[in-house]
N, C-alpha and C positions, 0 to 999 in steps of 0.2 A: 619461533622457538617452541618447543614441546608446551603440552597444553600443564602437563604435569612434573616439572622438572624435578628434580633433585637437588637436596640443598647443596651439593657442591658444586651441581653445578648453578644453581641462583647466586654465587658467589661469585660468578666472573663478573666481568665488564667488558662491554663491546667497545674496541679501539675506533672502532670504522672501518668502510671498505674502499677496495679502491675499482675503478670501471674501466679508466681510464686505457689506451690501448699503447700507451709511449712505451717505448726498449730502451732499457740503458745498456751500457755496454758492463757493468757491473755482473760479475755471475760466480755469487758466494759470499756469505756475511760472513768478512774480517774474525778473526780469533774467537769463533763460533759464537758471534752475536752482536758481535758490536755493529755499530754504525758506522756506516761513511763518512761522518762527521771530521772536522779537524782533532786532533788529539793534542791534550796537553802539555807539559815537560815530564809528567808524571807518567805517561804516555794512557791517562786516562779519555775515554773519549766524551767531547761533550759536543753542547751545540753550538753554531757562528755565531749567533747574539743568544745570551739567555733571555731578552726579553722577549723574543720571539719566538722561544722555543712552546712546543706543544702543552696545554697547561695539562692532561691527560698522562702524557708521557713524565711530565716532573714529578706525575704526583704517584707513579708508581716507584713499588720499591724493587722490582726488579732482581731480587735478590741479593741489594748491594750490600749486607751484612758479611758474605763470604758464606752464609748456608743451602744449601741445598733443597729446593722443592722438589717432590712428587708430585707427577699427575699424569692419572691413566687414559692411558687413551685404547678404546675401546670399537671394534672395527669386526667385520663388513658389512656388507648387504649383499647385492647381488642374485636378486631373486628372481628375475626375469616374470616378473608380472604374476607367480604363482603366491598363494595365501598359505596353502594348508588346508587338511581340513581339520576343524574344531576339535573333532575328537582323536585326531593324532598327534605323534610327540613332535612332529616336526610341522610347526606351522609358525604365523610369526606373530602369535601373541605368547606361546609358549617362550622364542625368541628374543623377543623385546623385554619378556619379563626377565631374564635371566640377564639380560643389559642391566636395566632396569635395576635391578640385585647388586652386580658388579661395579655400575657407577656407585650406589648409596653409602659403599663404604669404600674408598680408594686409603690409600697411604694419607697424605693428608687431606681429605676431603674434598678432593680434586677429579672430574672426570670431563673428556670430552670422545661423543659417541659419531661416531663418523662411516659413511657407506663406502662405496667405489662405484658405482653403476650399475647398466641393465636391469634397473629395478622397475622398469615400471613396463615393459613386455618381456617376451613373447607368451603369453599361455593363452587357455581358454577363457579365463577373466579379464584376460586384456583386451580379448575380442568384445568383451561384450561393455569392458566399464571403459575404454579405450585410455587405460591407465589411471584412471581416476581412481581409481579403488587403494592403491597403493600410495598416493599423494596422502590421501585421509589415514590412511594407518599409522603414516609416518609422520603424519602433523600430531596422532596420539603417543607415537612412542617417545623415549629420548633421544633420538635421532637429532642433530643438528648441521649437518652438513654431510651432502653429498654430490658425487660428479658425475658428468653424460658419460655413458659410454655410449655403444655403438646400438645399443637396440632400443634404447629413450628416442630413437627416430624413425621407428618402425610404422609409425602411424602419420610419421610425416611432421613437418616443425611446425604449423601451427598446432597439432594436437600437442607437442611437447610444449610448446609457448602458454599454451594452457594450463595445462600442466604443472609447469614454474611458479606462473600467476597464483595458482588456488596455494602454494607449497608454502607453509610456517618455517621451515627451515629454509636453508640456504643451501642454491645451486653453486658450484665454484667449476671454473675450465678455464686452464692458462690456451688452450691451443682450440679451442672451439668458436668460431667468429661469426659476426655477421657480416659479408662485405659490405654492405651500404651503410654501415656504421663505423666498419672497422672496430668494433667493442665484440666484449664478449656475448653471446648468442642468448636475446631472452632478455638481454639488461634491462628493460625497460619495465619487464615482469618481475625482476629480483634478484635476476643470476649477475652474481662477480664473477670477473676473473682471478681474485683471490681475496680472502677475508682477512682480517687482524686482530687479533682477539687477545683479550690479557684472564689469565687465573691464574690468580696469586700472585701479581707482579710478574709472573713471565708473560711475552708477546710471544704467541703462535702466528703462524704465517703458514695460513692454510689455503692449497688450491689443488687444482685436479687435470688430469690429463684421460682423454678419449686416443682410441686406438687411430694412426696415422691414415688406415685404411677405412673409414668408418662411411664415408661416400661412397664407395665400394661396393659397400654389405648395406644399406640402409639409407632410407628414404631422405637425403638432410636437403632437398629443393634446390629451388635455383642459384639462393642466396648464402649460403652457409660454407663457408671455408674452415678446412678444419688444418688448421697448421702444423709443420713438421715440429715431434715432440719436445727433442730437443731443442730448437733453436725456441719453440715459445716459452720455455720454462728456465732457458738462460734468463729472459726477459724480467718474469715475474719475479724469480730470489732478487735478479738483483734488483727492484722496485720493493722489494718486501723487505732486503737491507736496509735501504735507504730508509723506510719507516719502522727501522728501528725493529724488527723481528728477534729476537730471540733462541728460540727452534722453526724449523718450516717443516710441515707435513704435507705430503705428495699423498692425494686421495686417485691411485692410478687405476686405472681400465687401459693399460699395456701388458700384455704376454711379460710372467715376469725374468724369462732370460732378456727380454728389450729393456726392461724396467731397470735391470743390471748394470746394462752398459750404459742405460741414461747416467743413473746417478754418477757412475764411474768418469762420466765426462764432465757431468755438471756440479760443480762445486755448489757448497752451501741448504742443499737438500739434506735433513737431517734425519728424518724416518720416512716411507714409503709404505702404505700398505695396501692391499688388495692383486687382485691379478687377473685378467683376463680369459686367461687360458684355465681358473679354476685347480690350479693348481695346492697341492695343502703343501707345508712346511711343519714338520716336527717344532724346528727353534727359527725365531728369522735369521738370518744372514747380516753379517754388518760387510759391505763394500764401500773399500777408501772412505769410512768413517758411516756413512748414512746407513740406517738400520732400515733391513729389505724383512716384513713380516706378511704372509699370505696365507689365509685360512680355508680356500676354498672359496663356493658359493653356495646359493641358496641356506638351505635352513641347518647343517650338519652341525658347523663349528661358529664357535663366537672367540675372537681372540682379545688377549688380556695383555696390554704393554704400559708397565708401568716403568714410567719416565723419568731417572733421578737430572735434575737441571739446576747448576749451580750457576755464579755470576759470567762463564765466559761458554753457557748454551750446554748441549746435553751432554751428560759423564758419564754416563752408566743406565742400564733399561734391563728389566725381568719381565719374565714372560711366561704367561700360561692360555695354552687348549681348552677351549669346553666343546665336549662332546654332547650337545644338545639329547639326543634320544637318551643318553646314559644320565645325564640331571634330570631328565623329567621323570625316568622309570626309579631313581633313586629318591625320588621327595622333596628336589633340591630347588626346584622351580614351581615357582607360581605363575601363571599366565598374566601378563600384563592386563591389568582389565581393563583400561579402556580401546584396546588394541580387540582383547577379546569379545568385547560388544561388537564393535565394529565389525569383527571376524565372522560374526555370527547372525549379523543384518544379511551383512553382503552375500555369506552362503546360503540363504536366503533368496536372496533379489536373485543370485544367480539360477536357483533352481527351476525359479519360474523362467528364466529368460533363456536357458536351456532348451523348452517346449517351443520358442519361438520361431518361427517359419523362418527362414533363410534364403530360401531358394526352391526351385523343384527339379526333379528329372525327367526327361522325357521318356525314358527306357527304365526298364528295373535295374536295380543295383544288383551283381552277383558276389555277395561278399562268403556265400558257402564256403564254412571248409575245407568240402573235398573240390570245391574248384580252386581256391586260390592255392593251395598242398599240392597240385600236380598239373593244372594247365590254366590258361589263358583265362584273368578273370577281367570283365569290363571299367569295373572298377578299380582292380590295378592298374590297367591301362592308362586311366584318369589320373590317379592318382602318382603313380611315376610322371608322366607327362609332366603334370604340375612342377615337381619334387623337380626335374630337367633344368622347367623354363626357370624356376627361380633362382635356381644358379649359373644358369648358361652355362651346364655342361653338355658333351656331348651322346653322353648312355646315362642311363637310371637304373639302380636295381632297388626292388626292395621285398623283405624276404616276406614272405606269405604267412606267418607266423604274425606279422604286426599287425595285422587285417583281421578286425577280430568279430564280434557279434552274430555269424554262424547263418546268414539271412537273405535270402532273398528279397528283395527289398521293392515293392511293387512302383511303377510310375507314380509321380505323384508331390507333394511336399515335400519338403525336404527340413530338418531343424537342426540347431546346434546338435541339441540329446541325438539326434541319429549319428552323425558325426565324432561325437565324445564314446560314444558306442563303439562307432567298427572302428575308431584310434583310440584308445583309453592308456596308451605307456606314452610317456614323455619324453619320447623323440624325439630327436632335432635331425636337421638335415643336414649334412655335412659332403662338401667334396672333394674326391682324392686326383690323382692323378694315376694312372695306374696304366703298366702295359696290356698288350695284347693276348700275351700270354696266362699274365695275371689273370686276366681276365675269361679266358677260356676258362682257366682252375676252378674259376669261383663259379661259374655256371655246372662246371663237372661236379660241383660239392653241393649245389644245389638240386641236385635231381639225384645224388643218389641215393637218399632214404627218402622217395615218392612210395614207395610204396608202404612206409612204416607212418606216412601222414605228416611227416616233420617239419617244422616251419619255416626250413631254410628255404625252402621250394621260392625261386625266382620270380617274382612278376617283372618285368621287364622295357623300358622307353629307349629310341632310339635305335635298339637293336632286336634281332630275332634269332630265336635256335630254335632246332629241331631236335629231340633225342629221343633215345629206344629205351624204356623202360626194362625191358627184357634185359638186355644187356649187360655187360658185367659194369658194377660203379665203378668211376673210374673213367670208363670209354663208352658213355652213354650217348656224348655229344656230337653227331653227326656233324652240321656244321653251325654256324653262329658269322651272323652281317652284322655290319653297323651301316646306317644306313640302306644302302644297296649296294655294299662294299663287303666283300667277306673281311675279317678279321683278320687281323696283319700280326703275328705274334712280337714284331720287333717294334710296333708302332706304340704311341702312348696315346690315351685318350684320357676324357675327364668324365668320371662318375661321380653321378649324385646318389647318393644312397642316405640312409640313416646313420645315428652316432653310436646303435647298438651294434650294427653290423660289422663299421668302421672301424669298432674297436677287436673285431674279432669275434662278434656273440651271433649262435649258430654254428658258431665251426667255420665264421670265414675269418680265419687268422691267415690267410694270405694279403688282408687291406692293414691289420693292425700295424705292420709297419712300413706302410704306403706314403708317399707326399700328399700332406696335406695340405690343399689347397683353400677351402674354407673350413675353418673349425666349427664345432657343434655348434660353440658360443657365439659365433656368428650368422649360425644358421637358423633356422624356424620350424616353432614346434609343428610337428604334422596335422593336429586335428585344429589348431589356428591356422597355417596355410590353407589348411581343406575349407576349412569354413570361409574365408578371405575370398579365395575363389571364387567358390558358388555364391555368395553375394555380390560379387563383381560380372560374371556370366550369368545370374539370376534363374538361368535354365542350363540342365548340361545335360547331355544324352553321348554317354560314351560308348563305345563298340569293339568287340574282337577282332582283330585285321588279321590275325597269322602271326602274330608274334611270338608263339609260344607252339608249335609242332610236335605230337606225338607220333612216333612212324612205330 
């Protein structure tokens, strides 16, 4: 639990959890809360023997007066292993403090703070704390429950299993498994498949869903079954019924048009929040009863849903945005401090671990300028290659513009800081699908301002072109292979590129509305993959082959 809570929330009571991995066929708490129990003549619900009933559950009131409790629930995370830095407004002690704020005063002094996933990679500090760093913040903030998504395995499941272990809060995943247990993944370190929790007489019945595809995109080993969503989450309500739940909250790391049609099919989920896909929502969405609320990721937005819950489960929920940068430049927020210490160890520890040797190269790095702005640079080469294999696609671009630090780079050592240098934006790597012809475009938009230096300029994996500067733009591009194949304008291939490009920045708005085959949020940030690499090859010496022709 939080090292520093809040008095509303030191007013709860833990019901208990449950591990266990049985399905019932149950999927949806009876007239929004009741139990499976037998019902009276009154058609009140109680238990088969009272002397057997839960001495816990009797002794809550559950709201049986006929009045209505509030209680906010307060949501996301999704920071993908980045902190901030100290002195900007988006980092997550300025974050936590502004939770931190929201819970201290709810409707009736009720608050419970809850993530969605991918908090614990992909950045530069995840390379280096291999997620540790984000476990200790969130053992400082009021954080009390969160769920796997798909990039909590990026380092592989013991490092997540670890992870778990060190974590004050609570893991929850109805579809995240171990097969040799058949439980959910980590149980033995902490993680439920779902919690039970009572404030103020209401039972919450909280758990969490990871993306269907999450073996896919990320490391989860030999052992880790990650179950189709809905059918694990039929499971879980209805077991979270039968203990008597209350409200259920769905902490999802699912794309939220899937999150959609989940709850649409699965009775008894009664709010959902977070989203996959990073998507914001003005107001949430209520489908077939269950409240759909997503604020994004990372550090922008903190969302505010305040829960009216009378004796037959929720009635009613308001809802408010904070625009994080606009409360801190307003006065509004104070940084969590013991979040803030932490924040400020760690940027710290990291500075020095920045300077730390990595790897070396056998060859100079060419990350100049005016080479990567108009031809063939070695280090694009590298790094496309890379950017390829990690998605097993079949071409790579990436624009010349993201390669930055201006340097020839002698043989030699190699350290994070070099790294964080020639990648310093916070790309991720993303792949489309994309035709042939598409793909000519995007190479013809890439060379025609070479000579004005502009960043679209192509480095390029997989494939080769040749073009004439001189030439009108437009018709610069002689010809362009994939592989040892010329380019087929009717054919589709798979590019890997970045999530700046992908979305159309530089002027390639011919990908912005491309099939997207992996999204950003499943992809990896460029100077973590880069570093990842060259500590896995410990030496790299990359070279020009002709991939890039000036005639």
């Amino acid at each position: 639990m939080p090292s520093e809570p809040t008095d509303g929330i030191e007013r709860r009571r833990l019901l208990g959890y449950a591990g266990s991995a049985g399905v019932v066929a149950l999927a949806g708490c009876a007239s929004g809360g009741e139990t499976a129990d037998d019902e009276d003549e009154n058609g009140e619900s109680e238990p088969d023997d009272p002397d057997e009933s839960n001495p816990d559950e009797t002794e809550q009131e559950n709201s049986s007066d006929g009045e209505s409790t509030t209680v906010r629930l307060l949501h996301d995370t999704h920071f993908h292993g980045s902190m901030g830095a100290p002195d900007e407004a988006l980092n997550v002690a300025n974050y936590f403090g502004l939770m931190d704020d929201l819970a201290a005063d709810p409707p009736d002094g009720n608050a419970l703070v809850v993530g969605n996933g991918d908090d614990l990679h992909t950045s530069v500090e995840s390379s280096v704390f291999d997620g540790g760093h984000m476990v200790s913040l969130f053992n400082a903030a009021p954080l009390e429950y969160d769920t796997y998504g798909n990039h909590e395995f990026d380092n592989g499941p013991e490092s997540l299993r670890e992870n778990v272990a060190d974590s004050e809060f609570t893991w929850v995943s109805a579809n995240v498994r171990d097969e040799r247990t058949d439980d959910v993944f980590a149980a033995g370190e902490g993680a439920r498949r779902y919690a039970l929790e009572e404030i103020d007489g209401v039972r919450f019945g909280i758990t969490g869903l990871a993306p269907a595809d999450t073996p896919d995109v990320a490391s989860v080993g030999d052992h880790v079954d990650v179950l189709d969503p809905e059918t694990a989450i039929e499971g879980v309500v209805g077991e979270l019924c039968d203990e008597g739940a209350d409200v259920i909250v769905l902490l999802s790391h699912l794309a939220s048009p899937v999150a959609r049609e989940l709850v649409a099919a699965v009775d008894g989920i009664d709010v959902a929040v977070g989203d996959h896909a990073a998507m914001v929502y003005d107001e949430p969405e209520t489908v077939d009863g269950t409240v759909v609320s997503v604020v994004g990721d990372e550090f922008d937005y903190v969302g505010r849903l305040d829960l009216e819950i009378g004796p037959e489960g929720l009635v009613d929920h308001s809802f408010e945005r904070f625009d994080l940068a606009a409360e801190v430049e307003s006065g509004n927020v104070e940084p969590h401090e013991a979040v803030q210490s932490l924040l400020e160890e760690y940027e710290s520890d990291l500075e020095a671990e920045l300077d730390v040797v990595i790897g070396e190269t056998a060859v100079p790095l060419d990350v100049r300028t005016e080479t990567v702005r108009s031809e063939e640079s070695n280090f694009g080469n590298w790094l496309t290659d890379i950017m390829r294999a990690d998605l097993g696609a079949d071409v790579a671009l990436q624009n010349g513009g993201g390669i930055r630090s201006d340097r020839l780079y002698e043989a030699g050592d190699l350290t994070r800081r070099t790294i964080v240098d020639i990648l310093p934006f916070p790309n991720r790597t993303v792949k489309l699908e994309v035709t042939g012809a598409t793909l000519r475009e995007a190479i013809e938009l890439g060379v025609s301002t070479v000579a004005d230096g502009h960043g679209r300029f192509p480095q390029v994996s997989g494939m080769a072109y040749a073009y004439d500067p001189d030439a009108p733009a437009g018709e610069r591009v002689e010809e362009i292979t994939v592989g040892d194949e010329p380019l087929e304008a009717d054919a589709t291939y798979e590019l890997a590129t970045n999530d700046f490009v992908a979305g159309g920045g530089d002027g390639y708005e011919m990908f912005a509305d491309g099939d997207v085959l992996v999204p950003a949020d499943e992809g990896t940030l460029l100077s973590a993959l880069a570093i990842e690499a060259i500590q896995e090859a410990e030496v790299i010496g990359p070279e020009t082959e002709g991939r890039i022709e000036v005639v």
